[in-house]
N, C-alpha and C positions, 0 to 999 in steps of 0.2 A: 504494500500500500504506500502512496506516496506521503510525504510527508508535510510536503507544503503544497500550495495552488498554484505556482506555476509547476513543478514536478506533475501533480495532477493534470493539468493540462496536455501537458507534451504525452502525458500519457494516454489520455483521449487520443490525439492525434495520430499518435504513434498505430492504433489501434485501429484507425480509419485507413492511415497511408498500408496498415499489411492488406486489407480487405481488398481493396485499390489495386495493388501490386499483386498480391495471389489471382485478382479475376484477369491482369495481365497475361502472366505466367502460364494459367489455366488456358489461356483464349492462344498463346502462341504453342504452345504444346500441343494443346489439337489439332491443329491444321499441321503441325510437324508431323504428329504420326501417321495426319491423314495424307501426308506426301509420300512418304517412307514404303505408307502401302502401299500406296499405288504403283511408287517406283517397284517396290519387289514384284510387282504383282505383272510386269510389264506395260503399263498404261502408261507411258511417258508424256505422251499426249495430253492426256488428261492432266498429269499430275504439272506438267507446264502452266496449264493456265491455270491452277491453282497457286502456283508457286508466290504470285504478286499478292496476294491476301497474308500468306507468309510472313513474306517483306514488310507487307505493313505494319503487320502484329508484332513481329520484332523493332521496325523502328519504333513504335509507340509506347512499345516496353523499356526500350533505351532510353527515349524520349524520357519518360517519367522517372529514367533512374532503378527502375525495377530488377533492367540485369545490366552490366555494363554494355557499354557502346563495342566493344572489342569482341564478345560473345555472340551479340546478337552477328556482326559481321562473321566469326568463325561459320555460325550456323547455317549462316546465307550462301556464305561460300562451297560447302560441304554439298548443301544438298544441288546447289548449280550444277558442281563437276558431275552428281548422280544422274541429273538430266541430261548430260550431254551423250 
């Protein structure tokens, strides 16, 4: 428990910003593994024009700080070379 009112506070906050950040994390992970299948599954095709919603879900999460900006690119990069 905090102790004072602002500790209190940031702890609210803190409590909002995971909420925020996990429905990030959640929303760029699904559309990862929904690539991943499709790549094993051989639908490249498909899994192409999927890939830009991706992109976005990753920049949005870097944007916000969620995962680093470096991560979000490793992941961008990975699944590119899988499309090719």
């Amino acid at each position: 428990m905090a102790n004072t009112a602002s500790a209190a506070k940031q702890a609210r906050g803190a409590l909002r910003r995971r909420a925020v950040n996990r429905l990030l994390l959640d929303h760029a992970r699904t559309a990862q593994k929904k690539l991943i299948a499709l790549i094993t599954a051989g639908k490249k095709d498909e899994a192409a024009k999927l890939f830009p919603e991706l992109q976005r879900r990753l920049d949005r999460a870097a944007k916000g700080k969620a995962i680093h900006r470096n991560r979000s690119a490793r992941i961008k990069s990975r699944i590119a070379h899988k499309l090719r």
